[in-house]
C-alpha positions in Angstrom: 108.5 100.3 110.5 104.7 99.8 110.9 103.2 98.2 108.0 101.2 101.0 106.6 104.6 102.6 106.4 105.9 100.1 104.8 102.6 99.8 102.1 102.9 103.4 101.1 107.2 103.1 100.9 106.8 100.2 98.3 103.7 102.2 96.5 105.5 105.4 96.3 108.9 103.8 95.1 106.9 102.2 92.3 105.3 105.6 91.2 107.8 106.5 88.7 107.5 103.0 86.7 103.4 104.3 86.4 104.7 106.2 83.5 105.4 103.4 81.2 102.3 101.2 82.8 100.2 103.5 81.9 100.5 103.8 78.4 100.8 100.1 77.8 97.8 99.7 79.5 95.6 102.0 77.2 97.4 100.9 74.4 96.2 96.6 75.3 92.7 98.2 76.2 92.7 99.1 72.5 94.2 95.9 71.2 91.6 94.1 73.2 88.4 95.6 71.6 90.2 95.6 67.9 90.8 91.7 68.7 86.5 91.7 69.4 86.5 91.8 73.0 84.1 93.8 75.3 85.8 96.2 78.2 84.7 94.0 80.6 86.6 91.2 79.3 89.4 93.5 78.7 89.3 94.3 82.4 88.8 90.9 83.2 91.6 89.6 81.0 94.3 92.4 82.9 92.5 91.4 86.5 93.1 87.9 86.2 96.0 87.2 83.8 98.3 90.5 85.0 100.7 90.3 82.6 100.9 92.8 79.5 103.4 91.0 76.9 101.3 87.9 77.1 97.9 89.6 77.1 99.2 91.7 73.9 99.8 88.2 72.1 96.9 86.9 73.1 94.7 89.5 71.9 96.7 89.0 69.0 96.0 85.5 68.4 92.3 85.8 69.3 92.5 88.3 66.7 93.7 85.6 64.3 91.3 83.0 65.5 94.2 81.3 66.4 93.1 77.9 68.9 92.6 77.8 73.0 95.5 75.6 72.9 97.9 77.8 70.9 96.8 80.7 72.7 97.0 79.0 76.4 100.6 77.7 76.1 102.1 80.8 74.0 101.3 83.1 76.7 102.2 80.1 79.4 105.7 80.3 77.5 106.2 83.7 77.9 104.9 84.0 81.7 108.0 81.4 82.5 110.2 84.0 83.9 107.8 84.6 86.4 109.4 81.4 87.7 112.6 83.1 87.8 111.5 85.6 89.6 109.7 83.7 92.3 113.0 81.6 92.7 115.2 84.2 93.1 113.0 85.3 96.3 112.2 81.9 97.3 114.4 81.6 100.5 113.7 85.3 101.6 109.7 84.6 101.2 109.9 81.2 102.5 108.8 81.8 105.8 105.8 83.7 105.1 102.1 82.5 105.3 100.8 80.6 102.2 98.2 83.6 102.0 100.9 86.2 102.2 102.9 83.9 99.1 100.0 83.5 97.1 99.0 87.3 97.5 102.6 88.2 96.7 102.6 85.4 93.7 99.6 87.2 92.1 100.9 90.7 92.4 104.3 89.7 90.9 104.5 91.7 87.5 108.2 92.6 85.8 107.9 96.2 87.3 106.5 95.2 90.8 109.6 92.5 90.9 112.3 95.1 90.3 111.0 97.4 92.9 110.7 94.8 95.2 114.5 93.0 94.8 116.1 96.5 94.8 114.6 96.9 98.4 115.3 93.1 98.8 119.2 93.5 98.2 119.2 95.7 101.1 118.8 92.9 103.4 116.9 95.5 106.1 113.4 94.2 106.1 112.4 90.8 107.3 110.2 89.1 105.3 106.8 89.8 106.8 107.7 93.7 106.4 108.7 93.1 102.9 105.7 91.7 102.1 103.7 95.1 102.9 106.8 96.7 101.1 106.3 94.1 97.9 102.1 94.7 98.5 102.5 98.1 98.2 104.2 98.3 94.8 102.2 95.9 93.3 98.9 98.0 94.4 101.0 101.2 93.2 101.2 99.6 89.6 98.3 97.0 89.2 95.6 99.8 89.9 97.1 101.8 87.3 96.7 98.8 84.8 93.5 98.1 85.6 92.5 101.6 85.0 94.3 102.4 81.7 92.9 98.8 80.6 89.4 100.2 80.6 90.5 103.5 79.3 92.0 102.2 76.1 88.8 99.9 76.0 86.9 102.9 75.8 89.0 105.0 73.4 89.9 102.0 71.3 87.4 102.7 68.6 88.9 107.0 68.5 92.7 105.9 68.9 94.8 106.5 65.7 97.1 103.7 64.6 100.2 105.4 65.0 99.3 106.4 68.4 98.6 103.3 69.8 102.4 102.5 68.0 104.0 105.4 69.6 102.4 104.1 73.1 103.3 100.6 72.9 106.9 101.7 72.3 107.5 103.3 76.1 106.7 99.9 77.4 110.7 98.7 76.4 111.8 101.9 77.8 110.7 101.2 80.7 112.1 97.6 80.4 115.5 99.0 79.6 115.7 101.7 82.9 114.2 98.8 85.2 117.4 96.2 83.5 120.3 99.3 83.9 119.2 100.1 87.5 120.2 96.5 88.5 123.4 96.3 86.9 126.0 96.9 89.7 127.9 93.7 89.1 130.0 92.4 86.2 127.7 89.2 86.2 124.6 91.0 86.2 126.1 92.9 83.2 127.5 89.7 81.4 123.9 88.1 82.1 121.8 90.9 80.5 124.6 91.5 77.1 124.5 87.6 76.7 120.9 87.5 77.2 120.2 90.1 74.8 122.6 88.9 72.3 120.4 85.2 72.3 117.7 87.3 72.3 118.2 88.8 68.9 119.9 85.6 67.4 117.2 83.7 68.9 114.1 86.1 68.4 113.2 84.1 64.6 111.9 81.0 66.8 108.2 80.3 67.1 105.8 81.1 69.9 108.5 83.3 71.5 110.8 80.3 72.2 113.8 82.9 71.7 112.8 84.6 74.5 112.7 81.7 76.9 116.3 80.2 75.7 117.9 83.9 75.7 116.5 84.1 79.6 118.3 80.8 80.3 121.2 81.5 78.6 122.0 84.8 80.9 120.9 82.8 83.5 123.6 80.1 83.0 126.4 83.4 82.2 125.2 85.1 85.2 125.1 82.1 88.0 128.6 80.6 86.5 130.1 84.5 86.6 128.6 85.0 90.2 130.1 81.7 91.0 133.5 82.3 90.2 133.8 85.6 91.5 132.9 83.9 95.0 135.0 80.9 94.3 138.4 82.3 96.0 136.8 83.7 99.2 135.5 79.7 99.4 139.3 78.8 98.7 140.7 81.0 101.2 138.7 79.9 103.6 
């Protein structure tokens, strides 16, 4: 496949995740201007961070007046499982220019990733056409972000409450399709019950720690499940 083929493939297999990008994005375009910031710095803020759960509790503790300090490593906290991400692509990506890995690197969102390592587990694309694949979802869903960003800036000031409420609830929707379309193995199942069981236990601990642990924990459940299940092929041979 050419790569412009390969651009639009990834772009229009991200399309139907637009529908929860979008509204998230208006509703953090609001959130931004009711935490004192202009639309430009909204824009700027979803242009250079990319990353809506930690740009809705940042706005949040700018809001608060809460210090750069707190603000810089709570969202640095939550951005960790981009880490995971990365790593799990790491030896497919390897071989790839350090332009092509740092273009990727910026464009890798939650929604972007699970487009991407679906089309990944096919194992039919080396990696310089899965880059354009991975490029085009991530121009597919960033765009939109950008967009609604400055469209909530704008209607921030005319949006009800509850309607910003109602918007920022499609964002776990969309969360929860992305996490049941990859669960076609018992550890991948065992990893996301255990990590949403720590999640809940552990969701009282401060500056979103909970999260963190819970994504270790499935993690650890997954790996040691995926291990196992291996283990007697290794045996036999």
């Amino acid at each position: 496949m050419q790569p412009k083929s390969l651009f639009w493939a990834g772009y229009r297999a991200a399309m139907p995740l637009m529908v929860g990008v979008a509204p998230f994005g208006v509703v953090f375009g609001a959130l931004a201007i009711n935490a004192g910031m202009s639309p430009v710095q909204a824009l700027g803020m979803s242009v250079l961070v990319i990353a809506g759960s930690s740009q809705f509790v940042a706005a949040g503790l700018m809001e608060d007046k809460a210090p750069m300090l707190i603000i810089i490593f709570t969202t640095f906290i939550i951005n960790l499982r981009h880490f995971l991400y990365s790593a799990t692509l790491n030896t497919f990506l390897r071989p790839l220019s350090t332009g092509w890995k740092l273009l990727l690197g910026y464009i890798m969102i939650d929604e972007v990733y699970a487009t991407a390592w679906k089309r990944y587990q096919n194992g039919d694309l080396p990696p310089k056409c899965f880059g354009w694949y991975f490029l085009g979802a991530g121009a597919s869903l960033i765009s939109v972000w950008w967009t609604t960003t400055v469209l909530g800036a704008i209607l921030g000031d005319v949006l009800h409450e509850d309607t910003v409420a109602i918007l920022g609830f499609t964002m776990p929707l969309i969360f929860t399709s992305i996490v049941v379309s990859l669960l076609v193995t018992r550890p991948a199942l065992a990893a996301a019950i255990s990590a949403g069981v720590s999640g809940v236990i552990f969701a009282p601990m401060p500056n979103k720690l909970g999260l963190l642990l819970a994504a270790a924990i499935g993690i650890i459940v997954g790996a040691v499940l995926e291990y196992a299940q291996h283990l007697p092929e290794e045996v036999a041979k």
